[in-house]
N, CA, C and O atoms as a GROMACS GRO file, in nm:
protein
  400
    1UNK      N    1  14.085  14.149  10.213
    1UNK     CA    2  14.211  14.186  10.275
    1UNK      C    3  14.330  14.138  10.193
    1UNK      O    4  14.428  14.213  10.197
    2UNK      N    5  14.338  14.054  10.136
    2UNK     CA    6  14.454  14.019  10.034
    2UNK      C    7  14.574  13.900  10.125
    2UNK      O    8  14.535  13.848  10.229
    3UNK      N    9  14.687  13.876  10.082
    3UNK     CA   10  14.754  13.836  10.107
    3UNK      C   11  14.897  13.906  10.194
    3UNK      O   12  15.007  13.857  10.221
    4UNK      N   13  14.830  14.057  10.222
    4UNK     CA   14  14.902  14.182  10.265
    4UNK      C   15  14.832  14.174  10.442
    4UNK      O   16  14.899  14.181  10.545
    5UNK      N   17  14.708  14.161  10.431
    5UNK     CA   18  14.634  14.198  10.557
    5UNK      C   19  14.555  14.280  10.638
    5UNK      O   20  14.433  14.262  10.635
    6UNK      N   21  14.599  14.361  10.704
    6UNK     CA   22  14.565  14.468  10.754
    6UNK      C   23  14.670  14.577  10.706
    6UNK      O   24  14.790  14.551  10.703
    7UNK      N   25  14.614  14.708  10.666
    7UNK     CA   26  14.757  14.818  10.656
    7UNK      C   27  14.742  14.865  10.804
    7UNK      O   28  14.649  14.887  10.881
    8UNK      N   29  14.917  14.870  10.809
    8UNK     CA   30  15.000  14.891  10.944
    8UNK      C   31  14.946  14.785  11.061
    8UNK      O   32  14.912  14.811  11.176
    9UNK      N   33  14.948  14.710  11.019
    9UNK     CA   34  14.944  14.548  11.157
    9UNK      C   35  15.143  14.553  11.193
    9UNK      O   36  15.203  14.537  11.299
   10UNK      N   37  15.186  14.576  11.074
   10UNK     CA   38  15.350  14.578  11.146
   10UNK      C   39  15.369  14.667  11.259
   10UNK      O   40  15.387  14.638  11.377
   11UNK      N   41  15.363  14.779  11.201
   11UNK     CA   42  15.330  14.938  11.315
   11UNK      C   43  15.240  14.891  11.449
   11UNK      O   44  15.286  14.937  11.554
   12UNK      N   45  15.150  14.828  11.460
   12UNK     CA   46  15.085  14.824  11.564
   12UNK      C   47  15.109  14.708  11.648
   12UNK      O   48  15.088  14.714  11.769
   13UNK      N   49  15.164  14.573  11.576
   13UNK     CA   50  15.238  14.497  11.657
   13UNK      C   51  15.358  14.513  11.705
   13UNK      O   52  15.397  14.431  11.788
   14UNK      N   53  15.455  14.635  11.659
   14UNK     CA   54  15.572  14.664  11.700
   14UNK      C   55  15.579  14.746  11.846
   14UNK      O   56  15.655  14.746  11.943
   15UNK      N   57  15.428  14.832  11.797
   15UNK     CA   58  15.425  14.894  11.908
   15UNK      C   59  15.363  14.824  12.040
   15UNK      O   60  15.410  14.851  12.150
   16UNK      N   61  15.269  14.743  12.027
   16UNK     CA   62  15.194  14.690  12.148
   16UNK      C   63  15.326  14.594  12.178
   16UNK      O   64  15.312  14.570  12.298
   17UNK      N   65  15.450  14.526  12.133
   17UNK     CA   66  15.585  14.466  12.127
   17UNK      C   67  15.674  14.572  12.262
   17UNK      O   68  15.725  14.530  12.367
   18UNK      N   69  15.668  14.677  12.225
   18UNK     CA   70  15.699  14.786  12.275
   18UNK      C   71  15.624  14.818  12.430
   18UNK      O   72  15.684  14.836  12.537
   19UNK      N   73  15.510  14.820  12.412
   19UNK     CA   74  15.428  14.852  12.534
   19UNK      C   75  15.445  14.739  12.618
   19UNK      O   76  15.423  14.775  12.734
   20UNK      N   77  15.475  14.612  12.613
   20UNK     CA   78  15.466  14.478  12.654
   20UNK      C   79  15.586  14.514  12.734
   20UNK      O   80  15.582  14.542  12.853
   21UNK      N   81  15.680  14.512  12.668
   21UNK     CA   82  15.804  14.499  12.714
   21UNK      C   83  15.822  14.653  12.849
   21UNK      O   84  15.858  14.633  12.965
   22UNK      N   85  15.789  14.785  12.796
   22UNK     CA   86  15.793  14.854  12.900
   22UNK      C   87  15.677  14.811  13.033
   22UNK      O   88  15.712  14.879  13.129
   23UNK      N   89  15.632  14.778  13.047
   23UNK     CA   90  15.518  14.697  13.165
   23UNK      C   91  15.586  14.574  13.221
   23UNK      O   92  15.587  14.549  13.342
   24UNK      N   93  15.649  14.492  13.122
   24UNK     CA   94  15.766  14.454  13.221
   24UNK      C   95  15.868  14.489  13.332
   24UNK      O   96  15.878  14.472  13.454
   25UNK      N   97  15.932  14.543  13.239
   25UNK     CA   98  16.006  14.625  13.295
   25UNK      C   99  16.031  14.741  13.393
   25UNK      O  100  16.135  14.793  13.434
   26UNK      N  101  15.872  14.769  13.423
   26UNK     CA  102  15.833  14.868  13.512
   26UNK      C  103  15.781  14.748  13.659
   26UNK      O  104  15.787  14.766  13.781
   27UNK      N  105  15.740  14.644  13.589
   27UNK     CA  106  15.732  14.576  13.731
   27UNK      C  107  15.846  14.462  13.756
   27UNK      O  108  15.842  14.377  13.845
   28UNK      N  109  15.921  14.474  13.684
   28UNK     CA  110  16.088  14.389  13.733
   28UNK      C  111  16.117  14.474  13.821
   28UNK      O  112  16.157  14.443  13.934
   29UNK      N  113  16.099  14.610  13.774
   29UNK     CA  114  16.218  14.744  13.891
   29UNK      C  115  16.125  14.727  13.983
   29UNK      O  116  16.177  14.688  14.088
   30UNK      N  117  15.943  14.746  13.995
   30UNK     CA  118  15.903  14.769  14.116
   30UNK      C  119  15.957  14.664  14.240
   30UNK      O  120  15.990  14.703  14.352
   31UNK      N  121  15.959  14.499  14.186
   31UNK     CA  122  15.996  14.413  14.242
   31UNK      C  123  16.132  14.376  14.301
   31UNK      O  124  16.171  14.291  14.382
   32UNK      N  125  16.178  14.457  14.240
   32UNK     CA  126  16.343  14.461  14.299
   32UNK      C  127  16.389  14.578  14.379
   32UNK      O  128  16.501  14.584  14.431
   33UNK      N  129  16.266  14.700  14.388
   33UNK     CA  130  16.291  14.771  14.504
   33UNK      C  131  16.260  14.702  14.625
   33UNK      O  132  16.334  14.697  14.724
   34UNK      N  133  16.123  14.637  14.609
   34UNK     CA  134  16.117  14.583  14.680
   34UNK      C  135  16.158  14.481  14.740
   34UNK      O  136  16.113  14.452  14.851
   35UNK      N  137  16.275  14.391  14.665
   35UNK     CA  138  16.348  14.338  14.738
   35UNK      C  139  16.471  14.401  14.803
   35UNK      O  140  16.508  14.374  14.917
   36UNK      N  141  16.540  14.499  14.714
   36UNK     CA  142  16.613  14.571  14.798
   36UNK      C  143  16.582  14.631  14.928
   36UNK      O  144  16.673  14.647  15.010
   37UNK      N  145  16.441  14.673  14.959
   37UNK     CA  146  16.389  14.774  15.064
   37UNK      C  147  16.374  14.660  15.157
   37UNK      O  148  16.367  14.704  15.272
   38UNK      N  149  16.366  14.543  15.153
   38UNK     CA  150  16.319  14.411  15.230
   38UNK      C  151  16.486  14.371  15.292
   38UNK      O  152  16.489  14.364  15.415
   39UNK      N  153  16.573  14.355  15.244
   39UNK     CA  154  16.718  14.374  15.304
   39UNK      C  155  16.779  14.466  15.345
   39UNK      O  156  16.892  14.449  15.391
   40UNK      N  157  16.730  14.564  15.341
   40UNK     CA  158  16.782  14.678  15.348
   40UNK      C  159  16.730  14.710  15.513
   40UNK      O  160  16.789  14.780  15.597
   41UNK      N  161  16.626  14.650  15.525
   41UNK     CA  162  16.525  14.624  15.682
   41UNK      C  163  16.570  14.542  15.757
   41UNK      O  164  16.596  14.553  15.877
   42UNK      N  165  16.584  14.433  15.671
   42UNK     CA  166  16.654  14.319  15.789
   42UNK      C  167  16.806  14.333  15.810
   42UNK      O  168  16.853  14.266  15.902
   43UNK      N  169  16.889  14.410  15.739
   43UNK     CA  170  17.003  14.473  15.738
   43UNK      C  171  16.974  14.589  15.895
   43UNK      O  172  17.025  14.573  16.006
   44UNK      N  173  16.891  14.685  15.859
   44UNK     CA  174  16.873  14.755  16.002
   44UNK      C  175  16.829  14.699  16.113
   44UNK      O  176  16.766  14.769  16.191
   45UNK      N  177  16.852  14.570  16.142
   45UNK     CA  178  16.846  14.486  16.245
   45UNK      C  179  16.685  14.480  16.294
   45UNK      O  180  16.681  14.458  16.414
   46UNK      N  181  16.567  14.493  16.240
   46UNK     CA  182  16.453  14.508  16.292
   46UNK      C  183  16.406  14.369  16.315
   46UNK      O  184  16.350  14.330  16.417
   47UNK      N  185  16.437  14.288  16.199
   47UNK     CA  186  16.418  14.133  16.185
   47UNK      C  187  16.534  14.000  16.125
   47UNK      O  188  16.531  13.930  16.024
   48UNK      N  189  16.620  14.006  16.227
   48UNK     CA  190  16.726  13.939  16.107
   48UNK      C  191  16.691  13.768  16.056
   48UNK      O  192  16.754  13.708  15.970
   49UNK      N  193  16.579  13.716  16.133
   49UNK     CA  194  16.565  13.594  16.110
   49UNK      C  195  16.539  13.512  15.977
   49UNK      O  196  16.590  13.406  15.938
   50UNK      N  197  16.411  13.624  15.900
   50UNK     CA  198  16.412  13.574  15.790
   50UNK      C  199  16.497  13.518  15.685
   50UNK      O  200  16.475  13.429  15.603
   51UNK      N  201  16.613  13.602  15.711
   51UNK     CA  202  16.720  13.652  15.541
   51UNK      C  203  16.850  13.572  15.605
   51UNK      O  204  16.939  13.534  15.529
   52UNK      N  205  16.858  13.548  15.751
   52UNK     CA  206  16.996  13.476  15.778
   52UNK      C  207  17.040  13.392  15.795
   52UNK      O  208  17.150  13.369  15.845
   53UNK      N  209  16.931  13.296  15.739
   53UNK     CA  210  16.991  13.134  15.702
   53UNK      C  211  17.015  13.131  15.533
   53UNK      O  212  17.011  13.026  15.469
   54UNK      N  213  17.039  13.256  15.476
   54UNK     CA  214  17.044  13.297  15.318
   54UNK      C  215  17.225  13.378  15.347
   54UNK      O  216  17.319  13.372  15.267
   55UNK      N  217  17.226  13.436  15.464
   55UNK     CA  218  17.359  13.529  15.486
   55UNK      C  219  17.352  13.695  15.444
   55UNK      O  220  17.433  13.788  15.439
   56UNK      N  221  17.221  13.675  15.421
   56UNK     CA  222  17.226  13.821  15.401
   56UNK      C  223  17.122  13.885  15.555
   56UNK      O  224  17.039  13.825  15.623
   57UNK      N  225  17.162  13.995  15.560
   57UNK     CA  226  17.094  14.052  15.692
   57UNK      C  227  17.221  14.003  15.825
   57UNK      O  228  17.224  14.058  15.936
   58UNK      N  229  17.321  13.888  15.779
   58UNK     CA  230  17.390  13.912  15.940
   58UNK      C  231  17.496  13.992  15.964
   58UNK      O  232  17.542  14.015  16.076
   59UNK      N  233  17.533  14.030  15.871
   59UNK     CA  234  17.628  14.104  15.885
   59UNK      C  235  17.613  14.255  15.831
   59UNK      O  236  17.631  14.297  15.717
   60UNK      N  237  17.564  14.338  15.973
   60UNK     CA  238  17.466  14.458  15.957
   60UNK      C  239  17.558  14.550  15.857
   60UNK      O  240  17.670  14.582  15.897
   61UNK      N  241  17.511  14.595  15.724
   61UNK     CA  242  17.586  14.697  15.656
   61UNK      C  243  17.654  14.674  15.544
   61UNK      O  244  17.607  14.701  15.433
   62UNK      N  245  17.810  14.604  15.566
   62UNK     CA  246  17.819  14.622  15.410
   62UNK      C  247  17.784  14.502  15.341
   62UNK      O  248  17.836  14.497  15.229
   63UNK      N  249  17.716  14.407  15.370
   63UNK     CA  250  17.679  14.264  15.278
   63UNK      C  251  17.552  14.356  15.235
   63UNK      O  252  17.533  14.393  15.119
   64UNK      N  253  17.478  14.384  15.331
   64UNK     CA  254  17.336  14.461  15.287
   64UNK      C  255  17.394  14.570  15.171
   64UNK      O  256  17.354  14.579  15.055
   65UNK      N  257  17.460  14.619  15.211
   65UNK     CA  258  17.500  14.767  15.113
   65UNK      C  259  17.479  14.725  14.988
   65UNK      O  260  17.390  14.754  14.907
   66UNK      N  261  17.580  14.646  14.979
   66UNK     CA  262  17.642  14.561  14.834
   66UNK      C  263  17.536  14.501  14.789
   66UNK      O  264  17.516  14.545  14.676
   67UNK      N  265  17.423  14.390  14.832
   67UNK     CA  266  17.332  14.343  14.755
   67UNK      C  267  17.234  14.486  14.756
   67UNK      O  268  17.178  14.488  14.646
   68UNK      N  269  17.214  14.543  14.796
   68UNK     CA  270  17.114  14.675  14.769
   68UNK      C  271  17.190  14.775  14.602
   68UNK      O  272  17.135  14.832  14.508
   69UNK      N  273  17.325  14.754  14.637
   69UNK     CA  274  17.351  14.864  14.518
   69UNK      C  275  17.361  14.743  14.396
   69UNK      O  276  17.337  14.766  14.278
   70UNK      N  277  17.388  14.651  14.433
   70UNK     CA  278  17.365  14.546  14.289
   70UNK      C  279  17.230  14.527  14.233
   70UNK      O  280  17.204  14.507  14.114
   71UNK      N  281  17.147  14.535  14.333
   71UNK     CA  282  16.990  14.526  14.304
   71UNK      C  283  16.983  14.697  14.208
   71UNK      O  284  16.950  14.706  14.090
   72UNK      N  285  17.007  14.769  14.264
   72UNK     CA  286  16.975  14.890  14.263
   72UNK      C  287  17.029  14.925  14.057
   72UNK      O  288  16.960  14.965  13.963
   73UNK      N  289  17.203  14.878  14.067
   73UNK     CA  290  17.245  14.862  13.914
   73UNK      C  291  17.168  14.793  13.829
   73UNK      O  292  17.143  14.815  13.711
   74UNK      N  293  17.117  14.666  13.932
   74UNK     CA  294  17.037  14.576  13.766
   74UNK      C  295  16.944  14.668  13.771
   74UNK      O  296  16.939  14.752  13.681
   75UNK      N  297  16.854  14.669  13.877
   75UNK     CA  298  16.729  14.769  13.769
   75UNK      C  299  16.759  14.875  13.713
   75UNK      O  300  16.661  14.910  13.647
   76UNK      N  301  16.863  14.962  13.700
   76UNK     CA  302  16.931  15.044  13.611
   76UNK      C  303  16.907  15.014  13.477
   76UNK      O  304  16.828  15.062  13.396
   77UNK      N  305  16.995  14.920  13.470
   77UNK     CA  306  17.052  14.861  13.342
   77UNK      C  307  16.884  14.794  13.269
   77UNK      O  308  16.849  14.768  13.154
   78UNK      N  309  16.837  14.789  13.357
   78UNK     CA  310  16.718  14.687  13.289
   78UNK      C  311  16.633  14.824  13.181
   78UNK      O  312  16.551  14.793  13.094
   79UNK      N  313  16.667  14.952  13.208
   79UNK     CA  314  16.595  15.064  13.073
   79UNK      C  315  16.626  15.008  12.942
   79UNK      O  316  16.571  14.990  12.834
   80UNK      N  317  16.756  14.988  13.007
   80UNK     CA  318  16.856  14.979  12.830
   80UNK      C  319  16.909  14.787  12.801
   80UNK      O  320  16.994  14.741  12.725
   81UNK      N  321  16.864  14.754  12.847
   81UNK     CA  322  16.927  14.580  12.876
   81UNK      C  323  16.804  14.531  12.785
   81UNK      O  324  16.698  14.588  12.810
   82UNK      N  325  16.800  14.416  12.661
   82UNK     CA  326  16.756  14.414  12.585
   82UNK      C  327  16.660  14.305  12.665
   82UNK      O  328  16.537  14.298  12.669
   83UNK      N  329  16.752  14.231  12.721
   83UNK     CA  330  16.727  14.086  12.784
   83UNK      C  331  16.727  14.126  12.958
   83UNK      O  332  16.816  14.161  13.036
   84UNK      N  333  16.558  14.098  12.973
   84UNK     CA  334  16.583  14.093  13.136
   84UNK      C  335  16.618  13.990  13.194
   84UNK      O  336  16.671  14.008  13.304
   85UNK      N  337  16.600  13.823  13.135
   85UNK     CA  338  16.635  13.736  13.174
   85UNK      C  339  16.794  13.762  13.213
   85UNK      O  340  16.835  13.744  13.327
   86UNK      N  341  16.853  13.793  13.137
   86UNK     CA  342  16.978  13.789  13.157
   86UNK      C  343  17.059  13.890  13.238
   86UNK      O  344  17.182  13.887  13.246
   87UNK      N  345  16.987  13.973  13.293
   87UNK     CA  346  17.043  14.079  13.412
   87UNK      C  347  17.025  14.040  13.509
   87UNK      O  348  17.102  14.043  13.605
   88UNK      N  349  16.866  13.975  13.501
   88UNK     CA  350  16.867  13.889  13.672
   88UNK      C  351  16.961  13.754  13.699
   88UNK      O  352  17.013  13.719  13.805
   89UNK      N  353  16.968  13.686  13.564
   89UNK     CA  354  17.047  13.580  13.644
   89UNK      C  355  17.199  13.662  13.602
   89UNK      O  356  17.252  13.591  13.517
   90UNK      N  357  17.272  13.764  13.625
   90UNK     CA  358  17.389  13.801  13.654
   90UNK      C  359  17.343  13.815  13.815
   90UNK      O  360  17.405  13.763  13.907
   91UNK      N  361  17.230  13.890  13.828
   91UNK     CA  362  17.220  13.926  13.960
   91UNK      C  363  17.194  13.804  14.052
   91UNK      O  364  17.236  13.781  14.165
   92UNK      N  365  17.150  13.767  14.010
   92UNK     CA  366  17.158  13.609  14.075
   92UNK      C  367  17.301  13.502  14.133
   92UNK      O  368  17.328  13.443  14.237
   93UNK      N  369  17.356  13.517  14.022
   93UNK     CA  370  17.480  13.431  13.993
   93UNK      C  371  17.599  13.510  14.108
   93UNK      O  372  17.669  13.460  14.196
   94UNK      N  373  17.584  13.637  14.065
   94UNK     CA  374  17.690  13.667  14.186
   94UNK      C  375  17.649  13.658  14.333
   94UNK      O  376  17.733  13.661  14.424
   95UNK      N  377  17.519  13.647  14.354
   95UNK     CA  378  17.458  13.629  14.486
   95UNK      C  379  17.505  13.501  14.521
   95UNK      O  380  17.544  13.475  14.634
   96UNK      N  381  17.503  13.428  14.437
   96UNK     CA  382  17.524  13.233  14.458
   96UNK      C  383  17.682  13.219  14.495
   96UNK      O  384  17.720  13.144  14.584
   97UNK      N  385  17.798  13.326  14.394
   97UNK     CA  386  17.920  13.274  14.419
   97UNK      C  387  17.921  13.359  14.536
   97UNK      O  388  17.955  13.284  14.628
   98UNK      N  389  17.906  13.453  14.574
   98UNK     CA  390  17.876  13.522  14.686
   98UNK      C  391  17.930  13.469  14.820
   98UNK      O  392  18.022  13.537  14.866
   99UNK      N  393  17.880  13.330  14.914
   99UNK     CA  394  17.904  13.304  14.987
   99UNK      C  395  18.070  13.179  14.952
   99UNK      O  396  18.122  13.098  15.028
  100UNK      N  397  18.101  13.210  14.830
  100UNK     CA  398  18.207  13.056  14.802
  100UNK      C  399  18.378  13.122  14.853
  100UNK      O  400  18.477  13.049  14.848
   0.00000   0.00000   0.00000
């Protein structure tokens, strides 16, 4: 093999680099529908107990709205967002100043 290696190990680690990262990213969004769809419930008043010592779920509608369409933008952004770390803790961070 030489001091070269395999021909196309670049090509095939770029791509399995590639595949990694979309499988992420397909289960960041699944997980954040599902947290959106989980407020979005206790928002329709079925269960408000869980989510309202957090403040979300008591105030039926637009607190829910707003964390649903922020959830809804980050996983947007997360196709084209290089860094998922860093979309969730935006999404995070405004949740935290949120109640200040």
């Amino acid at each position: 093999m030489g001091e070269k290696g395999l021909p196309g190990k670049k090509a095939i680690t770029d791509r399995h680099s590639r595949e990694e990262r979309r499988f992420r990213t397909d289960e960041l969004i699944a997980g954040l529908a599902v947290l959106a769809r989980a407020i979005a419930t206790v928002g329709g008043g079925r269960d408000p107990a869980p989510a309202a010592h957090r403040g979300i779920g008591t105030v039926p509608g637009r607190r829910d709205a707003e964390a649903v369409d922020r959830i809804t933008k980050t996983a947007a952004s997360l196709q084209r967002n290089p860094v998922e770390l860093l979309a969730l803790e935006g999404l995070l961070c405004v949740w935290a100043t949120d109640g200040e």
